[in-house]
N, C-alpha and C positions, 0 to 999 in steps of 0.2 A: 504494500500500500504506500503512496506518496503523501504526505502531508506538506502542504502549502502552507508557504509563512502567514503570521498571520499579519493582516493588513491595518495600520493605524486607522483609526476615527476620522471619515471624511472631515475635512474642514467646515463643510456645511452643517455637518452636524453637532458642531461646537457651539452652538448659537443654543440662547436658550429659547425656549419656543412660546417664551410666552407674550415675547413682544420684540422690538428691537431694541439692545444696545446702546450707548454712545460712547465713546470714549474723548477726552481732551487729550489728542497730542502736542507735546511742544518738544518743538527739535529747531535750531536754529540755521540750520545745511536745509534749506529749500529744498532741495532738491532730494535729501534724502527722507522730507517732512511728505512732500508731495510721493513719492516711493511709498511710504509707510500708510500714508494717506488710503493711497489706494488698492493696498491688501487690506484695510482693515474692512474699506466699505464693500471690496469682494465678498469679503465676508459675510456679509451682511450688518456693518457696525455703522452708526451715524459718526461721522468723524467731524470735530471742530478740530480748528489748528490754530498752531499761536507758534510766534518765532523765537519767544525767550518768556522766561519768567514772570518781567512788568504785564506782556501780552497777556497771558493766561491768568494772570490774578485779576486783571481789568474787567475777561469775560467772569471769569467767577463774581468780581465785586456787580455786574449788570444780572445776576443772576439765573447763569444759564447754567442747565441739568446736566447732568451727567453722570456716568455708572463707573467710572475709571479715568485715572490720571496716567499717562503712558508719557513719561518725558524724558529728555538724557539728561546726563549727568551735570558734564559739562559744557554749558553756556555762557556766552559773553553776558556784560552783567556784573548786577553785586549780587543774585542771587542764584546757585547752580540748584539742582534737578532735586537733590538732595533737602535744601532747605525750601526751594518748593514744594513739593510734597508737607513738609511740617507744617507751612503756612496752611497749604490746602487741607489738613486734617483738622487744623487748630480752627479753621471759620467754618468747615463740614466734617465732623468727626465719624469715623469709620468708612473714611473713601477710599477705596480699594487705587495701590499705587505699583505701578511696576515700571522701573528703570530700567536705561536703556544707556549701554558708551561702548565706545568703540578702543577705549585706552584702558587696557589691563589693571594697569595701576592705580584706577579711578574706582575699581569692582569692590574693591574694600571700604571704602567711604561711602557707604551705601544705606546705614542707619539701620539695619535691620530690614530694609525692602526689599522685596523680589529681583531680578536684575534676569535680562538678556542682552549677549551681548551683541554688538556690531560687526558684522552684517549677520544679520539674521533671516533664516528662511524663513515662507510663509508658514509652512505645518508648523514649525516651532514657534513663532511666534502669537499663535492664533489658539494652542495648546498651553502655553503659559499664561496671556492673558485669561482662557475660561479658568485656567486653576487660581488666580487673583481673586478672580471675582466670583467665584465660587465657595472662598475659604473666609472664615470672618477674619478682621484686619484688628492686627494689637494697635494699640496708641503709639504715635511717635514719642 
């Protein structure tokens, strides 16, 4: 008899079904924001974006929803990815956060958050985000 490997979890099937998603990405590389952008809403995710820190606290301070904060580490700025996150828990407590850098050395100053890193595939990425926001989130 032959056994076949077994096959990960479609990507489509990582969605919760009971509505859609959003997530706030901030990633300051355009290019790798608008990239990221567009696997998340493959996914089926609503994606806001913001290019740094200020940006993304600005949509937070106007009051826009979201299920997840998805940002990197490091950003131009006085405030990196890391103390985002603290801000965005401290004005909405228990907001599911997952970090995101492309410099090794940055994976440890991480605060305790989730982390992928840079460049990351879609399956990995889309498999990390459901286990975020699927698990309850300690306090920064």
């Amino acid at each position: 008899m032959i056994q076949m490997p077994e096959t990960p979890t479609p990507i489509r099937d990582l969605r919760r079904e009971d509505g859609r998603e959003s997530v706030l990405m901030v990633e300051d590389n355009a290019e790798v924001r608008t990239m990221g952008a567009t696997l998340l809403e493959e996914a089926g995710f609503e994606v806001h974006q913001a290019g740094d820190a200020d940006e993304a606290l600005a949509l937070v301070a106007e009051g826009l929803s979201f299920d997840l904060l998805f940002t990197d580490i490091v950003m131009p700025g006085a405030m990196d990815g890391v103390a985002l996150a603290a801000e965005v828990r401290r004005l909405r407590p228990g907001t599911p956060v997952l970090l995101t850098t492309g410099w090794g050395d940055r994976s440890d100053d991480r605060g305790g958050l989730e982390l992928i890193g840079k460049p990351y595939r879609s399956p990995d990425l889309m498999r990390k985000i459901r286990a975020v926001l699927d698990e309850p989130q300690p306090p920064i």
